[in-house]
N, C-alpha and C positions, 0 to 999 in steps of 0.2 A: 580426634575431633569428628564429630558428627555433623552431615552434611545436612545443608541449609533446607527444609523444603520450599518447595516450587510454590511461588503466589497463588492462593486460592482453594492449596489445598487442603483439607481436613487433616489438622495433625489430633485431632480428641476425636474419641468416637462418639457416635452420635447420638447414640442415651447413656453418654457419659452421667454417670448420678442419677440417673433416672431407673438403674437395674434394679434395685433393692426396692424402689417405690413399686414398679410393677410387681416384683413376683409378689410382696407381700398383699398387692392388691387383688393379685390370682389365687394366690392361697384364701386370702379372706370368700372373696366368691365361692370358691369350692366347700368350702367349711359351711358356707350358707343353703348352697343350694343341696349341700348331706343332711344339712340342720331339716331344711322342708322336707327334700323325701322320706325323712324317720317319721321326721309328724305326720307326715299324709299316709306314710301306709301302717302306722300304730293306732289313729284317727281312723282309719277306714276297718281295720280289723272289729274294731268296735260297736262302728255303725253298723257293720255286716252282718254281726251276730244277735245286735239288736233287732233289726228288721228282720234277720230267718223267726226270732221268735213271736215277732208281731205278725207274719204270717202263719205261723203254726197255729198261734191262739186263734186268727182268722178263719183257716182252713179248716178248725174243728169247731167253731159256733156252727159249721153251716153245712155239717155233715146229716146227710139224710137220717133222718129216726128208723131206726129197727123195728118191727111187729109186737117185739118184746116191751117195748117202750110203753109205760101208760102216760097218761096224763096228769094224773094225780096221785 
């Protein structure tokens, strides 16, 4: 026979049924916050090689003319 506990005391532990709520809440979080950093840095690869080429085109409108250069 198992003995009686003492008044008041905790015989369930305290996120009794609550363990499977959390992890699967912790997982979910992780799974979201991998979800944004893939998008932001496949999104940024993007925009980065957009904008080197918006400045290339930029950097050669505004290249000084050569001697060689006519006008017409």
């Amino acid at each position: 026979m198992t003995p009686q506990p003492a008044p008041g005391s905790l015989t369930v532990p305290l996120l009794f049924g609550w363990e499977v709520i959390l992890v699967v809440l912790v997982v979910l979080v992780a799974v979201a916050v991998a979800f944004v950093a893939v998008g932001a840095l496949r999104s940024g690869r993007t925009d980065r090689t957009e904008w080197q080429a918006w400045l290339q085109t930029r950097s050669s409108a505004h290249r000084p003319r050569t001697p060689d250069e006519s006008d017409g």
